[in-house]
SERO-4910 file (N, C-alpha, C, O; in steps of 0.05 Angstrom, whole numbers):
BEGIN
 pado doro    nc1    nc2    nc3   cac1   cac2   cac3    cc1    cc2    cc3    oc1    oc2    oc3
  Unk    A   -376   -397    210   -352   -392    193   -352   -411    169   -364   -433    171
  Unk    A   -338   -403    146   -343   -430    119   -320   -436    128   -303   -426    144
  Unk    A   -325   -463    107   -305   -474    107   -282   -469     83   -287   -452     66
  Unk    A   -268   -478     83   -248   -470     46   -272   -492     28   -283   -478     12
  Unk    A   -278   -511     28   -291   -521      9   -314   -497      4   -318   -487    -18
  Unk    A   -327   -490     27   -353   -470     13   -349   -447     10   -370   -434      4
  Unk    A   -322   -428     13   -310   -416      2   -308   -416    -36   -317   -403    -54
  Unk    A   -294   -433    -33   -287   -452    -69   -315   -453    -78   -322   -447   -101
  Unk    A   -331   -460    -59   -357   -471    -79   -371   -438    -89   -378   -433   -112
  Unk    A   -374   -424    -70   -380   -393    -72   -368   -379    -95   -384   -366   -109
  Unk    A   -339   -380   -103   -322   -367   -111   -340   -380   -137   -354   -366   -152
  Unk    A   -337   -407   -140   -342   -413   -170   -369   -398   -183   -372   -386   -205
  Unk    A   -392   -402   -157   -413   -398   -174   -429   -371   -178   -453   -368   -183
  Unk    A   -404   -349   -173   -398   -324   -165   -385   -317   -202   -397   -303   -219
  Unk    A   -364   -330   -206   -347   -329   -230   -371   -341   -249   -369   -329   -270
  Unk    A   -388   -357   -250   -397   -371   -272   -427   -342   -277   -441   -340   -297
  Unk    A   -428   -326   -256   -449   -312   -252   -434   -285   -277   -448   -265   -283
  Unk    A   -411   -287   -287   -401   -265   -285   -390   -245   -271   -386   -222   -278
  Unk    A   -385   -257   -247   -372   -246   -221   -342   -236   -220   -327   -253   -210
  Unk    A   -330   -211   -227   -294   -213   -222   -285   -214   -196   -288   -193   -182
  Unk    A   -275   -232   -186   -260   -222   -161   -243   -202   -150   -230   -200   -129
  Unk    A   -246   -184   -180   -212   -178   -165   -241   -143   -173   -226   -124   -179
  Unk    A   -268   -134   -174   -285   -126   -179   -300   -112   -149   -317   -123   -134
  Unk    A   -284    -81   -145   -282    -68   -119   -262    -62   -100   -262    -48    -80
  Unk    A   -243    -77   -114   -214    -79   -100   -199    -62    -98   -200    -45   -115
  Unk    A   -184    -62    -81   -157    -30    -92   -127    -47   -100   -121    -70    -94
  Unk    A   -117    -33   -112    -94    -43   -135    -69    -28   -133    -65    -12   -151
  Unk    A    -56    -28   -119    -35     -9   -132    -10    -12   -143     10    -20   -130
  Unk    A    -11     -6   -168     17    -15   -190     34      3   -191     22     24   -195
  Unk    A     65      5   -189     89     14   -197     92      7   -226     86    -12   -240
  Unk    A    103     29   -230    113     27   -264     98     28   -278    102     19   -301
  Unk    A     66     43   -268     49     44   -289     39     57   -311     19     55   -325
  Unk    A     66     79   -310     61     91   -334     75     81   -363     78     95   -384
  Unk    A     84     52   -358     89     44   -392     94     15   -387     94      7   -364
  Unk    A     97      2   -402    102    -31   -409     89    -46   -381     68    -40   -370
  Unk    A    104    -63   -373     88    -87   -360     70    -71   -338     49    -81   -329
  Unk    A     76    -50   -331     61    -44   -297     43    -33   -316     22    -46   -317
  Unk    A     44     -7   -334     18     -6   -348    -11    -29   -356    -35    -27   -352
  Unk    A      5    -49   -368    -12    -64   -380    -30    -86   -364    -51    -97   -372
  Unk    A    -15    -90   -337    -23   -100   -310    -48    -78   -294    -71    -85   -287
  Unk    A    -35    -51   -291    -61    -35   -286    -81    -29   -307   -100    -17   -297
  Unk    A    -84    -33   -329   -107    -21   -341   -119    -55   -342   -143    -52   -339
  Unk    A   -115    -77   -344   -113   -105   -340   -144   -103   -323   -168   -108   -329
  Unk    A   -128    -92   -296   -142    -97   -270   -165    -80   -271   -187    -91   -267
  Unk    A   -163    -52   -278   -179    -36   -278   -202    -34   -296   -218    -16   -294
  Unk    A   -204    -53   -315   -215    -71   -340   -239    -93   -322   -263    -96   -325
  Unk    A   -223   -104   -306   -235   -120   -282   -250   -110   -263   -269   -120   -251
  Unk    A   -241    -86   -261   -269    -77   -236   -254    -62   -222   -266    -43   -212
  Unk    A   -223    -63   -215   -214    -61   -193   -204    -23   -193   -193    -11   -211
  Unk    A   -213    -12   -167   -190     13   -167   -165      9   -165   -152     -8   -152
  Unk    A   -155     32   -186   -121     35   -186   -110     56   -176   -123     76   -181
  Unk    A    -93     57   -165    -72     67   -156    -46     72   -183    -32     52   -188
  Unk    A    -44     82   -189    -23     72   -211     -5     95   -200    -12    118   -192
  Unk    A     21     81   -201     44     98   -190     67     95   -218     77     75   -229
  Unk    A     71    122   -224    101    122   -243    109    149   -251     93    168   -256
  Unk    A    134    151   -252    150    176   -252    143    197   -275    156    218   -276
  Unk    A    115    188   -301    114    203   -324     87    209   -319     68    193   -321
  Unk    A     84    234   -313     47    248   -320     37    247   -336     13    242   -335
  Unk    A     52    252   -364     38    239   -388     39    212   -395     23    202   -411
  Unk    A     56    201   -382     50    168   -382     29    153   -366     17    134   -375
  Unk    A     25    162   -343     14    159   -327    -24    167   -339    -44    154   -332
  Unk    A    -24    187   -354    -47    204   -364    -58    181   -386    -82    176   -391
  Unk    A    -35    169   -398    -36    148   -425    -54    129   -415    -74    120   -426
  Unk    A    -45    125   -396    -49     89   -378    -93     97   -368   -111     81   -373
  Unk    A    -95    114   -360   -121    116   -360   -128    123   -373   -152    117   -372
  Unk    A   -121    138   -399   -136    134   -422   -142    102   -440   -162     95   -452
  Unk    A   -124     91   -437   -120     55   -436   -145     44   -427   -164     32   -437
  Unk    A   -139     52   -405   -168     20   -379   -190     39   -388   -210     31   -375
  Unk    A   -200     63   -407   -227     70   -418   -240     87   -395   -255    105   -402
  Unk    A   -236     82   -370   -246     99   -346   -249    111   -329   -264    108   -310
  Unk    A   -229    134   -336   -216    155   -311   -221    145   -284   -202    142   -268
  Unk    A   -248    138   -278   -258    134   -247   -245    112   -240   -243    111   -215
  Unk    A   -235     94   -250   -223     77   -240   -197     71   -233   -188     49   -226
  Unk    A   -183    103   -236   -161     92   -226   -145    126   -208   -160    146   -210
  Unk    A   -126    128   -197   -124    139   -189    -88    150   -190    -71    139   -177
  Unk    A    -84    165   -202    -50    176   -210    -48    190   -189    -60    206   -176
  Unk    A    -19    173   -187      2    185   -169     28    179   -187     36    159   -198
  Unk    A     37    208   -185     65    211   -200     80    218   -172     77    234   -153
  Unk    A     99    194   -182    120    185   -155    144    180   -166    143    168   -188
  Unk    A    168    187   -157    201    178   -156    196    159   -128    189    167   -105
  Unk    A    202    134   -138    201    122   -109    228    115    -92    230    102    -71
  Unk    A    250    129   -111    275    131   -109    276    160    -96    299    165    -88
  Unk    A    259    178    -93    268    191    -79    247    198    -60    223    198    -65
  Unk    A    260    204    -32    244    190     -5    225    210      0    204    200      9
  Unk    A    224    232     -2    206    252      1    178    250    -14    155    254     -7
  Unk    A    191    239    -40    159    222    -59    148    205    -51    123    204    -54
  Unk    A    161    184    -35    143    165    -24    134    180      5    112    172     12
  Unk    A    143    197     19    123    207     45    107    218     26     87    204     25
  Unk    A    107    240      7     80    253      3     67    233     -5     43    237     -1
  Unk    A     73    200    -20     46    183    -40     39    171    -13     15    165    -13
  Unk    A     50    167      8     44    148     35     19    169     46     -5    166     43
  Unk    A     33    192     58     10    204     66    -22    211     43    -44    221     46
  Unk    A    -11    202     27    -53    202      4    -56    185     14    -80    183     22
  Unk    A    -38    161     20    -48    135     24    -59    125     52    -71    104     57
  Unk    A    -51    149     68    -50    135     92    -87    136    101    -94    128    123
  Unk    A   -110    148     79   -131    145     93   -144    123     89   -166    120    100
  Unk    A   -133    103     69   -138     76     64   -125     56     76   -100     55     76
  Unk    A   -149     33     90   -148     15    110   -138     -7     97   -122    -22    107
  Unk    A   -148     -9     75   -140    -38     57   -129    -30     30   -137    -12     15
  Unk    A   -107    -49     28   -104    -51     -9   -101    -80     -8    -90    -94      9
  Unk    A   -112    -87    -29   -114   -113    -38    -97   -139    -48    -93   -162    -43
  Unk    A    -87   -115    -70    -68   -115    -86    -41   -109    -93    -42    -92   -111
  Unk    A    -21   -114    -89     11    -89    -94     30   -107   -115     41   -128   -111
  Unk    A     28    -92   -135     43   -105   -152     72    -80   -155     67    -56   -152
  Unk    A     96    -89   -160    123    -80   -160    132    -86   -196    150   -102   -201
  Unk    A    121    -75   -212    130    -68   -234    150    -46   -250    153    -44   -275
  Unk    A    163    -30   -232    175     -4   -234    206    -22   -227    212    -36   -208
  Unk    A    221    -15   -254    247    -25   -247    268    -11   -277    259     -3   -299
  Unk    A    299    -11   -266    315     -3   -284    339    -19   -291    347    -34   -274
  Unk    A    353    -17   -316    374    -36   -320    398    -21   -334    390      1   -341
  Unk    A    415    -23   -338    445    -18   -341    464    -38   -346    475    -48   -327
  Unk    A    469    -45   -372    480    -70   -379    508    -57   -379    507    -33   -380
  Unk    A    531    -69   -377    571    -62   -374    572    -84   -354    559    -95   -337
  Unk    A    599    -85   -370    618   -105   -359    634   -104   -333    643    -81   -333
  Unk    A    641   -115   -313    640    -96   -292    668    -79   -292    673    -62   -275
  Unk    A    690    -86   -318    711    -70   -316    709    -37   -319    725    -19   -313
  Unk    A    670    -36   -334    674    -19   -343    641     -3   -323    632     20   -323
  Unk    A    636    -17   -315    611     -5   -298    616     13   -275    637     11   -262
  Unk    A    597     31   -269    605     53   -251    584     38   -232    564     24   -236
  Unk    A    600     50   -206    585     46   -184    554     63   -179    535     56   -165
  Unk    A    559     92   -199    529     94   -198    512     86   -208    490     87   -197
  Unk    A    516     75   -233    493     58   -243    484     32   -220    461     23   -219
  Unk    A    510     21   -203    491     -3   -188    483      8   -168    474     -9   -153
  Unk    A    481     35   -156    474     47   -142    442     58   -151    422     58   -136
  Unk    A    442     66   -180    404     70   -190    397     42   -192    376     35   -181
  Unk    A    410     24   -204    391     -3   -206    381     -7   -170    358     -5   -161
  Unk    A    406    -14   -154    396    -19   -120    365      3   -116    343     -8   -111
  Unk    A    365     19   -118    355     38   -110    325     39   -118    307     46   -103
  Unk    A    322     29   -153    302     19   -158    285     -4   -155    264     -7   -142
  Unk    A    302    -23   -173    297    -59   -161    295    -54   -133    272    -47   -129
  Unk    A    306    -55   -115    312    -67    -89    297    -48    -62    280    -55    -46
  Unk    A    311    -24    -64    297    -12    -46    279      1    -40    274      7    -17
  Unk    A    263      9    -63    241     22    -66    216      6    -59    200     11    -41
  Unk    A    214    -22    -82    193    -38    -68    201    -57    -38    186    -74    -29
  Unk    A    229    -48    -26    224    -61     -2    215    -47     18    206    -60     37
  Unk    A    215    -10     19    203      9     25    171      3     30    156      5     50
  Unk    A    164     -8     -2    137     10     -6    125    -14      7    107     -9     23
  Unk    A    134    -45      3    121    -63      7    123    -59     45    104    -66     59
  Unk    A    138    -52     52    137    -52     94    124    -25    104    122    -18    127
  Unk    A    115    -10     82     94     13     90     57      6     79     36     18     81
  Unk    A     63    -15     70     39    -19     66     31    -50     83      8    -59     82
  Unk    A     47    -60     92     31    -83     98     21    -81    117     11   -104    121
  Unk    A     13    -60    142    -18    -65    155    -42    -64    138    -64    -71    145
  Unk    A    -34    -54    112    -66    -50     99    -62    -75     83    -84    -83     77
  Unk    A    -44    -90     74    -49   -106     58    -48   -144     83    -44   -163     69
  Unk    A    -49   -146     98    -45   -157    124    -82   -156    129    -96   -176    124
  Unk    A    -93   -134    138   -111   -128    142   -136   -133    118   -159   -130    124
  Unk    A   -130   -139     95   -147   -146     69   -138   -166     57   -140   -169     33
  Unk    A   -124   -185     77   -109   -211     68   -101   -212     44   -107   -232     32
  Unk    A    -86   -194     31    -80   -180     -2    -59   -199    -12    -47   -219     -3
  Unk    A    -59   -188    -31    -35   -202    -49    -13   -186    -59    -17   -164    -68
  Unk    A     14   -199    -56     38   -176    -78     48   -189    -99     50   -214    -97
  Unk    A     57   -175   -122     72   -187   -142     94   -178   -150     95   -157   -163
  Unk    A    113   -192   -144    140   -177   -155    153   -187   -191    165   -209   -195
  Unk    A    149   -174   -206    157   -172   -224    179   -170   -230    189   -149   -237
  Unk    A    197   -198   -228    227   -194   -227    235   -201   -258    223   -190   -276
  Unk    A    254   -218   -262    282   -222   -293    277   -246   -289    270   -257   -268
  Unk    A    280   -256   -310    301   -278   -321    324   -282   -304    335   -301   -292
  Unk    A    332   -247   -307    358   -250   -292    363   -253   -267    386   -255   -258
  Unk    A    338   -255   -249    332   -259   -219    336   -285   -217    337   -292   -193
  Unk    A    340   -307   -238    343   -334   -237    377   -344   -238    389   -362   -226
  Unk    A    386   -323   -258    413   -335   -272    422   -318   -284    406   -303   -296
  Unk    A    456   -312   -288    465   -290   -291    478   -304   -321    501   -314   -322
  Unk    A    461   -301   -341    475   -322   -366    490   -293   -382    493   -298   -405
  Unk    A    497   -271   -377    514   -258   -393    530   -245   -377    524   -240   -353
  Unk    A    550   -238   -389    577   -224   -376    565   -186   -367    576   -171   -349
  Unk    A    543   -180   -384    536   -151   -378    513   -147   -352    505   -126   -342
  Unk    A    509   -166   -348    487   -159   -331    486   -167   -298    466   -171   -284
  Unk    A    511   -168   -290    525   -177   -265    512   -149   -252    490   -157   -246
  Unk    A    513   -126   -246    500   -108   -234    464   -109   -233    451   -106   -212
  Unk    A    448   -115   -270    420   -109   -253    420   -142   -245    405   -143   -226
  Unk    A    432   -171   -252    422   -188   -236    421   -191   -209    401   -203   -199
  Unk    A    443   -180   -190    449   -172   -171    428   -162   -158    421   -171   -136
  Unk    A    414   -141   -172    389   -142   -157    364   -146   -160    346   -132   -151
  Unk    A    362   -167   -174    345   -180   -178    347   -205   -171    326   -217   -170
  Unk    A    368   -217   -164    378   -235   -146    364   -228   -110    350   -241    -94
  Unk    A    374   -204   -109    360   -185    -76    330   -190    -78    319   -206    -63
  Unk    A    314   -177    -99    291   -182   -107    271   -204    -99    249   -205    -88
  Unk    A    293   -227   -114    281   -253   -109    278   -257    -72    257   -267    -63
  Unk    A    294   -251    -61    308   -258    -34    285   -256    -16    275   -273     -1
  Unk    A    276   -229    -22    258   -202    -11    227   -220    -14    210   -226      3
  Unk    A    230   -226    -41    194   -248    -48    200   -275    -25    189   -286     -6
  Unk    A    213   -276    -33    210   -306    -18    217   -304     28    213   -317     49
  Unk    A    225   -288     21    228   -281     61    194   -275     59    177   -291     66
  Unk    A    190   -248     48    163   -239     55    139   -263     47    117   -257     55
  Unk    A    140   -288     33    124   -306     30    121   -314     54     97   -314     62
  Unk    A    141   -322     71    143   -341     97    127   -324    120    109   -332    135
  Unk    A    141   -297    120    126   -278    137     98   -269    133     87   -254    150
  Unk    A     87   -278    112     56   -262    113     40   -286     99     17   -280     94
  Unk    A     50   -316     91     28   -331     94     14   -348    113     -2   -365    108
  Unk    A     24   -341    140     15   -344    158    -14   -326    160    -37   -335    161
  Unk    A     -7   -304    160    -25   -280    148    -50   -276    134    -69   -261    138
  Unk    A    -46   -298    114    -70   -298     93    -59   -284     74    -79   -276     62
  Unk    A    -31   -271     55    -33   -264     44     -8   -273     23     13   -281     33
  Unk    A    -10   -272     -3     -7   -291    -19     19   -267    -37     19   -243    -42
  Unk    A     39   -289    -40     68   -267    -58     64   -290    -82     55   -313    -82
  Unk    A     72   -276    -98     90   -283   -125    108   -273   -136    105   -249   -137
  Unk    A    132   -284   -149    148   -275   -166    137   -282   -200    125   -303   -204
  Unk    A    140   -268   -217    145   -271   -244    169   -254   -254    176   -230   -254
  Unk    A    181   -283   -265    208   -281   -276    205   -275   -303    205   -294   -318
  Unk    A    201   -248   -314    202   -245   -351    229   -246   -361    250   -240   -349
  Unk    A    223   -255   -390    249   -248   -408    243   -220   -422    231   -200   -415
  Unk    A    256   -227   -442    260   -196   -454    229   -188   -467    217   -203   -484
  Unk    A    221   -170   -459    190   -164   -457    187   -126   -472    195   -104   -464
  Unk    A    174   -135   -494    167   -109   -521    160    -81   -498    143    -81   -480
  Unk    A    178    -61   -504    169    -41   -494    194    -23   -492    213    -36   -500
  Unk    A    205      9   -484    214     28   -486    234     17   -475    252     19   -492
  Unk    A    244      5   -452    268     -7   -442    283    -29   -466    306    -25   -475
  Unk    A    265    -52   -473    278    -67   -486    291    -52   -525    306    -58   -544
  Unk    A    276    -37   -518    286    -29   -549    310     -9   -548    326     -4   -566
  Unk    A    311      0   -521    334     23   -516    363      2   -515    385      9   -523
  Unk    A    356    -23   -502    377    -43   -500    376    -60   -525    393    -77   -523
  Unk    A    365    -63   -544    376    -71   -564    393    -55   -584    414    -63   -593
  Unk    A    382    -28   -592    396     -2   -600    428      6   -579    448     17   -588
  Unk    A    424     -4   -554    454      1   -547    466    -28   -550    488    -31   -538
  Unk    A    459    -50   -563    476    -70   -567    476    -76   -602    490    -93   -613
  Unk    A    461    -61   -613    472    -59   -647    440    -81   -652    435    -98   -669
  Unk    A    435    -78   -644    419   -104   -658    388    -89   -664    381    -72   -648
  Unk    A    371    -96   -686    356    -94   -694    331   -100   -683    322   -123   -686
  Unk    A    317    -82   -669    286    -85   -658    271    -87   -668    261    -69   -681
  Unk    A    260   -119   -667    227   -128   -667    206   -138   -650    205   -161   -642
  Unk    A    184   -116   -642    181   -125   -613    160   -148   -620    154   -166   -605
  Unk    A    153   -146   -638    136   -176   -646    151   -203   -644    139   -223   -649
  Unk    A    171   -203   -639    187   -224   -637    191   -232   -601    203   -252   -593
  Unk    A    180   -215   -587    175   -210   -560    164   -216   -541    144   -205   -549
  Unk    A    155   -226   -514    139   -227   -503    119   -206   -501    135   -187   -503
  Unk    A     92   -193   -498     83   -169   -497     70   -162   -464     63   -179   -448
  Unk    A     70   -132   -461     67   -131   -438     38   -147   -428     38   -154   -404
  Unk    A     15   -151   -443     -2   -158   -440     -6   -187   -436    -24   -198   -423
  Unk    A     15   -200   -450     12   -227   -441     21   -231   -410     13   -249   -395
  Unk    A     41   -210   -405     55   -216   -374     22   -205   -353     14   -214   -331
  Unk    A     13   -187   -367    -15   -178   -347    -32   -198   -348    -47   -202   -329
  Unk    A    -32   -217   -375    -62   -243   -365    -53   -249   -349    -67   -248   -329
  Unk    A    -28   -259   -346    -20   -292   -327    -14   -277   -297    -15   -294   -279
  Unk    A     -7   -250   -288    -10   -235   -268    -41   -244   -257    -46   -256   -237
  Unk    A    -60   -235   -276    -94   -221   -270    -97   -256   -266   -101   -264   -243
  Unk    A    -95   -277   -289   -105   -301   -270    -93   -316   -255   -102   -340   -254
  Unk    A    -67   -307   -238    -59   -311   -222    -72   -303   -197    -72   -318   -177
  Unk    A    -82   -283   -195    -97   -265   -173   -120   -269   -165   -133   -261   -145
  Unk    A   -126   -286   -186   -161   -293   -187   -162   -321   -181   -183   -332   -188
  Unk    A   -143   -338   -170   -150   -362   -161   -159   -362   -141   -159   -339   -131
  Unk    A   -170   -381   -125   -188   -382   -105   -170   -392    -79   -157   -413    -77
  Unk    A   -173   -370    -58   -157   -371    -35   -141   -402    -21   -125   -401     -3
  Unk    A   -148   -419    -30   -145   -451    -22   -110   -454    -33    -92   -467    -22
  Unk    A   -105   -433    -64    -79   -439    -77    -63   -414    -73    -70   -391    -67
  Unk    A    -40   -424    -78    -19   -399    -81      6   -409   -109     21   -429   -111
  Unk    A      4   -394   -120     27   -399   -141     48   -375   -126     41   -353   -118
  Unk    A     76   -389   -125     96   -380   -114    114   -365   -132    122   -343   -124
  Unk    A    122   -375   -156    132   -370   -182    128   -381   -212    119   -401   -222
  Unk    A    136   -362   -219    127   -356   -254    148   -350   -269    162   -331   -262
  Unk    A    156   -365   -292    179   -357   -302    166   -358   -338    154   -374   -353
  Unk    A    176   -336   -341    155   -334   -382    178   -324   -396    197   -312   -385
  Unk    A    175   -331   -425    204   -315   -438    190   -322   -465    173   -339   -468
  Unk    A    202   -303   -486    192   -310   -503    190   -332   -519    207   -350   -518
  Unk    A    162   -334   -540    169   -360   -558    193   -361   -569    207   -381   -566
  Unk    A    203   -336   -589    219   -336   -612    239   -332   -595    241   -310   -584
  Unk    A    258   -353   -588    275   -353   -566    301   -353   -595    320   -340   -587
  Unk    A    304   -360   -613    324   -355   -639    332   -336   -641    356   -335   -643
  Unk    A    314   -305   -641    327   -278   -643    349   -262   -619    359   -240   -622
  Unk    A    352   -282   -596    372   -283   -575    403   -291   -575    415   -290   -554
***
């Protein structure tokens, strides 16, 4: 059996060979038909790895492999993971695979009001998305990801940290749950061999953030933004460290923190 030193030592001279680790792997991303879960799957699939890419738009979803340059490498599933019948039919494609490697939780929704004025169904779609979907997907998959000593990533907020505005008391709430969910399941499966993270983004360029600047009057510049691609490097070399480490959390926000 190696040891972790000749593990490390392998890994390096594997990477200096041009070696990707993450090169044969299976992947499967939520939210991957636009902003961060996109840019995380075509990221990976850039790397070597098969995707799985899960998200509620066929033509978004169609976008995202035209992106990573190579149909073969990835694999669409258009899923509501909010509604339970979508996840039995994506479970059962899934169920003839032994291992996934990878599970990243990028698929999420927000609803900013005050709570005088917030409806209970909106914290009913945010729960539903944030919260229960990847706590679903993540306890249907962990014999295969258990079994390939895998990794998950939950892609939470800012607001999973701190509730600094009066509108966002409903999605912090569950992103608050979010956080809860990463950090129980850390305890429970690194015994395991298998490695969680959170990343905490701020307000990050893409179809959500521009819909919430347009409902708060304010003028969209997504260059002023974090981009989804920067949140996919620090994901992809998070994933690629060598089994010895675990980064637990990640918190990124943009530079131009003035236009806030």
């Amino acid at each position: 059996m190696r040891t972790c030193s000749s593990i490390s030592e392998v890994m390096h001279d594997e990477q200096e060979a041009g070696y990707s680790f993450l090169r044969g792997r299976t992947a499967l991303v939520t939210g991957a038909s636009s902003g961060i879960g996109r840019a995380i799957a075509v990221a990976l699939a850039r790397e070597g790895a098969h995707i799985l890419a899960v998200g509620r738009s066929s033509a978004g979803l169609a976008e995202t492999v035209t992106m990573a340059g190579n149909p073969s490498t990835m694999t669409e599933l258009r899923t509501d993971l909010t509604v339970q019948s979508d996840l039995d039919q994506m479970m059962e494609r899934l169920s003839s695979l032994p291992e996934i490697d990878v599970l990243v939780h990028a698929a999420g929704i927000i609803h900013q009001c005050r709570m005088q004025d917030a409806t209970v169904e909106e914290f009913d779609a945010q729960y539903a998305t944030n919260v229960r979907a990847p706590y679903l997907l993540t306890k249907r998959l962990l014999p295969a990801l258990t079994a390939s000593r895998g990794q998950v990533v939950f892609i939470n907020s800012s607001a999973g940290l701190h509730a600094a505005r009066a509108d966002v008391g409903q999605y912090a709430a569950t992103k608050h749950a979010l956080r809860a969910i990463a950090d129980s399941l850390r305890e429970e499966l690194n015994p395991r061999g298998v490695r969680v993270l959170s990343v905490y983004v701020g307000r990050t360029a893409g179809p959500m953030q521009e819909r919430l600047f347009r409902e708060e009057g304010r003028s969209y510049h997504p260059e002023t933004l974090l981009q989804p691609e920067d949140v996919a490097a620090i994901v992809l070399n998070t994933l690629k460290l060598p089994p010895t480490a675990e980064v637990t959390d990640i918190s990124v926000r943009p530079m131009m923190k003035a236009v806030f």
